[in-house]
N, C-alpha and C positions, 0 to 999 in steps of 0.2 A: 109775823111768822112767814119764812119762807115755807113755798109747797115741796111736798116729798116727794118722789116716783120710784117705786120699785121695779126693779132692771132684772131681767133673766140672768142665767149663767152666763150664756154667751153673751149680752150686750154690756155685763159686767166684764167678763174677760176684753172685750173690745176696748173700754174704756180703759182696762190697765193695759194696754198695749198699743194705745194711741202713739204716733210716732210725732214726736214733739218738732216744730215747724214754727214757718213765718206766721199761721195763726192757730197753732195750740202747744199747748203748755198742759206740763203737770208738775205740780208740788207736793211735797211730802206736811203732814200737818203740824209740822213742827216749826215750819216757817214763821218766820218774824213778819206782822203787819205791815211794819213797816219797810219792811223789804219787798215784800211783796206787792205794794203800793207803785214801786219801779216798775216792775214786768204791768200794773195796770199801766198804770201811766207811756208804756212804751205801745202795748195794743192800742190804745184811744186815740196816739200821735201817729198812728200806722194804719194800718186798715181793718182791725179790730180782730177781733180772735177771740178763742175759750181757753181758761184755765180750768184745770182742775185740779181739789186741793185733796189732800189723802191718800196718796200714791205714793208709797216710798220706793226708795231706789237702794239695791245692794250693790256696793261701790265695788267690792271683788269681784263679783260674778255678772255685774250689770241688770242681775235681775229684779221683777217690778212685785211687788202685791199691794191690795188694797188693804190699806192702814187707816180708814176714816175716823172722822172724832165719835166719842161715843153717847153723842145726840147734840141735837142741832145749835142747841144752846152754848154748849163746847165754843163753837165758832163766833160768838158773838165780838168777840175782840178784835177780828178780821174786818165784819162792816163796820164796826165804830169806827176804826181808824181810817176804812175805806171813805167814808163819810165826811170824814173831821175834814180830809183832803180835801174828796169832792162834793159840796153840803146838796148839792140836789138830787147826783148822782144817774143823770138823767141815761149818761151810756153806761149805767150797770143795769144786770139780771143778775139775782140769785136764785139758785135750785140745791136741793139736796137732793143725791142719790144713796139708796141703797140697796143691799142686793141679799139674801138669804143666804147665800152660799159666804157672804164675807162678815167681819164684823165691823160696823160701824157704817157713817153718811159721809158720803165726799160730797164737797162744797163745790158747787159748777157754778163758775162768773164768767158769764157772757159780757164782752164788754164790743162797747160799738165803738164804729171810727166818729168821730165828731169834728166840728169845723175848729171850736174853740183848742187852743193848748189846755193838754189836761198834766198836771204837776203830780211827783211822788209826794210823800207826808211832808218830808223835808225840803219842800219847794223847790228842786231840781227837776228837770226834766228831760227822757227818756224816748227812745223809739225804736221799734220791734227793728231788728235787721235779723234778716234769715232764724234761726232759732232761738236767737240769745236778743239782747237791748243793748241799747248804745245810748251815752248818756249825749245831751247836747251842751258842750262846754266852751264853747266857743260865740262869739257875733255872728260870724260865718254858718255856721253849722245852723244857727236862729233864724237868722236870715233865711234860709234854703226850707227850712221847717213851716215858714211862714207864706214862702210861696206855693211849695207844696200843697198846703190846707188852704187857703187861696185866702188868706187872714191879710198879707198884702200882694198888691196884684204890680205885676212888671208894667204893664199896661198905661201906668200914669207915671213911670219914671219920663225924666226930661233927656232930650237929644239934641246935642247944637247940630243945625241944617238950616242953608239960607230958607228963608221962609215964604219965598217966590216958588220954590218948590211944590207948597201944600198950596198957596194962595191964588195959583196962574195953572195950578195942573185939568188937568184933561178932565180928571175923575169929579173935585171938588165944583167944576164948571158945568157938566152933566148932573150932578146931584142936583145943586142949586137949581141949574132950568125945570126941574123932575116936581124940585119940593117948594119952594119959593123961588118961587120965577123971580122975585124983585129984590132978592136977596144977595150980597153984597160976601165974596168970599171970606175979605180979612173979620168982616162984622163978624159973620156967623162965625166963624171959630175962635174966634175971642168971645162970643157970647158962650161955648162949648168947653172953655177954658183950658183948651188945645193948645195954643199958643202963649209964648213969652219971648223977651229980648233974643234973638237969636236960635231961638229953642221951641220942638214940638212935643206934645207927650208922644209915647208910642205907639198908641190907639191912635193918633191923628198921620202919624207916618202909614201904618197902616191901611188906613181906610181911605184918606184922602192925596195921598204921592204914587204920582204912577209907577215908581220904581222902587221901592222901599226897603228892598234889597239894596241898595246900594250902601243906607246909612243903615240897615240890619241885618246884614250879613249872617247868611246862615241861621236864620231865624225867621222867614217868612216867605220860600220857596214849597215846590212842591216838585223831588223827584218821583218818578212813572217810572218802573222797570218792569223788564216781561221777561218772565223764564218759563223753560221749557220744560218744563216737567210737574209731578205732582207730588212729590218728594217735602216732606217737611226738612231733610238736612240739606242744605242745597249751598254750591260752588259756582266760583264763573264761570263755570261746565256749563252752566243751564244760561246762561246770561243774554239772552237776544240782542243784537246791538249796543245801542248805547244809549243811556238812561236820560228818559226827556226830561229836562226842568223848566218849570212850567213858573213865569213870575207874574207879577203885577200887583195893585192893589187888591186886598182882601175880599172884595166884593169881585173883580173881575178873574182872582186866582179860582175863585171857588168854580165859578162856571166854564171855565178854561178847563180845567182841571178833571169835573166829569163829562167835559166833550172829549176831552183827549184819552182817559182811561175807555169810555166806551165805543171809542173807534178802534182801541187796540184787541177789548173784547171781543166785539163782534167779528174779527177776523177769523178768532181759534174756532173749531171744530169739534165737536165732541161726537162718540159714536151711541146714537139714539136708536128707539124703534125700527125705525124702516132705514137706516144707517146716517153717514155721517151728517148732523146739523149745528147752527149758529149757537152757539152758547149765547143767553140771553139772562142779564141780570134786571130786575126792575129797576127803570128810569129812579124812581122814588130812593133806593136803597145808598145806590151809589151817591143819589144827590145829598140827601141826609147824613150821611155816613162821612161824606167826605166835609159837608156843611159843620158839622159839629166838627172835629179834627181843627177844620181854622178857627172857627169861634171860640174853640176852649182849650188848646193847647196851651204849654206855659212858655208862652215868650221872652224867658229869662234864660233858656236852654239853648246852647248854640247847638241848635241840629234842626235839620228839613224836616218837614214831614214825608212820609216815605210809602208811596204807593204799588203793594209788590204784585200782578198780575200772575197768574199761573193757570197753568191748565185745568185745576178743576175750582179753583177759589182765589176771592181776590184779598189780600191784607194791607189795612190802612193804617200803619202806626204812625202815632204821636206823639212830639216830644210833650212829657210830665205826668205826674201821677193823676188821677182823678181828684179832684179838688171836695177842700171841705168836707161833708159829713156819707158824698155818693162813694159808692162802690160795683162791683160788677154785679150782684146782686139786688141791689137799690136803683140802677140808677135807671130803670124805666116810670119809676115811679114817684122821682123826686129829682128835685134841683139846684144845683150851687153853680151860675156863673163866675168862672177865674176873671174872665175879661168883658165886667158888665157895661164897660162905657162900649165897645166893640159891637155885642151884641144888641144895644139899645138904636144908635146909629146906625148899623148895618139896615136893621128891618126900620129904615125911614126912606130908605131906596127903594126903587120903582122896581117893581117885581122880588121882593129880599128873598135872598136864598134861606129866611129860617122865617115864612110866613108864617107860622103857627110855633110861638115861641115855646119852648119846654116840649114839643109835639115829636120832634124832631125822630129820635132811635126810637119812636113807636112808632111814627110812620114808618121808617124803615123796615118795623118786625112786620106788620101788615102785610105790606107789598111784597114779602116772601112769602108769606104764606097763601096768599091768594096765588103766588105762581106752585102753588106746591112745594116749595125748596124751605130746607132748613135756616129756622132763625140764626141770624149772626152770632159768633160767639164771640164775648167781651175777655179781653184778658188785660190786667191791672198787671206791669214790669216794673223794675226796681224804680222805671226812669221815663216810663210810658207806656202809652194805653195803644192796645193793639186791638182792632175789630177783626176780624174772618168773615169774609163772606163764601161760602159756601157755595157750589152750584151740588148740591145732592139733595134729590128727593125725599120729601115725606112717606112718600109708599116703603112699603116693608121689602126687603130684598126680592122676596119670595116675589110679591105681587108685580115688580120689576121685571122680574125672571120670565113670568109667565104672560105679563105684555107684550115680552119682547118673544114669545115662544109664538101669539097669535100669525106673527107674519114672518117666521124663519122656520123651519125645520130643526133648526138645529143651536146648540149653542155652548159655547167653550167656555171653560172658566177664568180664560181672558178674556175674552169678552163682557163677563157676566160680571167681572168685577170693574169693569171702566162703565158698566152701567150703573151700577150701586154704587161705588166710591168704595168698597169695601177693600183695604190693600189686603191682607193675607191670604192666599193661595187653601191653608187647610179653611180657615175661617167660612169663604166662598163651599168649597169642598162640604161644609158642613149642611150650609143652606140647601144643594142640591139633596141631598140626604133626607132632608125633612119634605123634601118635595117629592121623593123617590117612596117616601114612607105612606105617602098620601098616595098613590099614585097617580101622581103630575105627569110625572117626569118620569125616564129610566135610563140607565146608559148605552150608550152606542155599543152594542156587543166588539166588533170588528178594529173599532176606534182605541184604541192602551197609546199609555204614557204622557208623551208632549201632544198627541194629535187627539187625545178623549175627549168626547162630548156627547151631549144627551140630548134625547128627542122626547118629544111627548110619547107615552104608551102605543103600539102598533095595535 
């Protein structure tokens, strides 16, 4: 027996007003099992979501009310065939709700993202796109399915390249002196099963070709762009120069890469306490942040990874989804390597950029917060994983406000919003308000319009 929860008015009204999305769904209970075995089967291939069952829909007027079965047992034909699909069932939840004010229990199926392919009843197979599923009918479409959940990894696909390349390069002859001093290039990676007649896997182009850009074009760079502004919609308006591409082996991009972002940091200026100072992100964050990006991107994607510098936050997108069963909400606390031979290899290098394997974006969240700044936000794209790094404070507007009040006189609500990060003008406007209410603060009598600003009480 699934457990019951009874819901207020309003969180019943919530639930029928849910706005159906990349992960929630509502059904009416009339729904076929096996139909609805697609829409699971498309959450579990996607990054998982809620259904809910009992919500009917008025086709003339678009309008929703709660239609649930009328007791829990109603529902029983739903997990059987949920079941019969999937016999362990391991990415379902069931819940029933219900509510006073409605009659009857909607069926709530939490379903998770999983690494495995999860099949509708009729052994097809499904994946959430935008609000609706898409069936996968194609090799092609399987394929892409497979790399996505990281079930196969691009990493051991074969590349013809002479093999003097990996064998005589710079990188593989540093490793070797590093880790077996008495070690022999072509041995060791024939012992690694890197090599064959004319051919490297990917992972070995990678890790051991100084230039591996050359035979993977557009798939193992890293562009640095710096724009001028704070703007999330942004143009070549903002565009500083001209965007550095930063190559090499996987081991030497990575430390390239956060020398080079944090020399273009520590240029900008931000307007602080006692006025303009260095914007300063943790060593640790950038190194981690940008560490994961090469280790677990999907290298079957022709696209760079793409590091966008700005005035108050840095962003590190990577090309592919978050692999296997992680999500943006999971993924500090759990692990699916896309590219395990990469990440085994890499930390066999002398100093390896992911010393503490699986540690990686918790280090990162740490070392924000011991600087006071807000943790990184993860965002999962149709095509790739975007980190934020933030440079805005943990303190509350207010306490912001009133640091910067200890050694100014005075202070504007342009100002007081490049200190908080706060963009909206009435939003800021508000904050003084509650400070005015307490009294902090009060306004400049003499000071109106574009010149206003407030001082502490006379």
């Amino acid at each position: 027996m699934y457990p019951v929860y009874e819901l207020s008015k309003d969180q019943a009204q919530n639930i029928i007003a849910i706005q159906e999305s990349f992960l929630n769904d509502i059904k009416a209970k009339e729904i076929k099992p096996a139909k609805l075995s697609e829409t699971i089967s498309a959450f579990a291939n996607a990054a998982g979501g809620d259904v809910y069952i009992g919500i009917s829909e008025n086709k003339a007027d678009g309008g929703r009310s709660w239609d649930g079965f009328d007791d829990p047992e109603a529902a029983n034909d739903v997990s059987h065939v949920l079941f019969q699909a999937h016999p362990f069932g391991n990415h379902l939840k069931f819940e029933f709700l219900k509510s006073a004010d409605h009659h009857g229990y909607v069926l709530h199926i939490t379903i998770k993202k999983v690494k495995e392919i999860v099949k509708s009843s009729s052994g097809d197979i499904y994946i959430r796109v935008n609000a609706g599923k898409q069936k996968i009918d194609t090799p092609e479409k399987l394929k892409r399915l497979e790399l996505d959940k990281g079930i196969v990894t691009f990493e051991n696909e074969w590349v013809e390249i002479p093999l003097k390349r990996l064998e005589n390069s710079v990188s593989i002859i540093n490793f070797l002196i590093n880790v077996i001093p008495s070690g022999e290039p072509k041995t060791y990676l024939d012992n690694q099963d890197l090599l064959k007649e004319n051919h490297a896997r990917v992972s070995g182009i990678l890790l051991f070709c100084d230039n591996p850009a050359v035979y993977l074009p557009k798939r193992c760079s890293i562009k640095i762009m710096r724009y001028r502004t704070k703007e999330n919609d942004i143009g070549r308006e903002f565009l500083e120069g001209t965007p550095l591409t930063v190559e090499g082996d996987a081991y030497n991009l990575i430390y390239s890469a956060v020398s080079a972002t944090k020399e273009i940091v520590e240029r900008i200026g931000k307007l602080g306490v006692v006025g303009l100072e260095n914007i300063k992100y943790p060593d640790e964050t950038l190194h981690e942040v940008i560490t994961n990006a090469v280790l677990h991107r999907d290298y079957s994607i022709v696209s760079d990874i793409q590091i966008r510098v700005f005035d108050n936050r840095i962003e590190v997108e990577s090309p592919g989804k978050l692999p296997g069963h992680v999500t943006p909400n999971n993924i500090l606390d759990t692990q699916s390597a896309r590219n395990p031979a990469v990440v085994r290899l890499i930390n066999k290098f002398p100093n390896p950029p992911n010393k503490d394997v699986g540690e990686g974006l918790n280090t990162a969240f740490r070392a924000m917060e011991l600087l006071r700044l807000k943790p990184p936000e993860i965002l999962e794209r149709d095509n790739s994983v975007l980190i934020i790094i933030k440079h805005e404070s943990l303190g509350s507007p207010e306490e912001l406000v009133m640091t910067y009040m200890d050694s100014h006189d005075e202070i504007t609500n342009s100002i007081a919003r490049d200190l908080t990060g706060i963009k909206s003008e009435n939003i800021m406007k508000r904050v003084f308000l509650r400070l005015k209410s307490r009294n902090m603060l009060e306004p400049i009598p003499e000071r109106k319009g574009a010149a206003a600003a407030w001082r502490k009480p006379l």
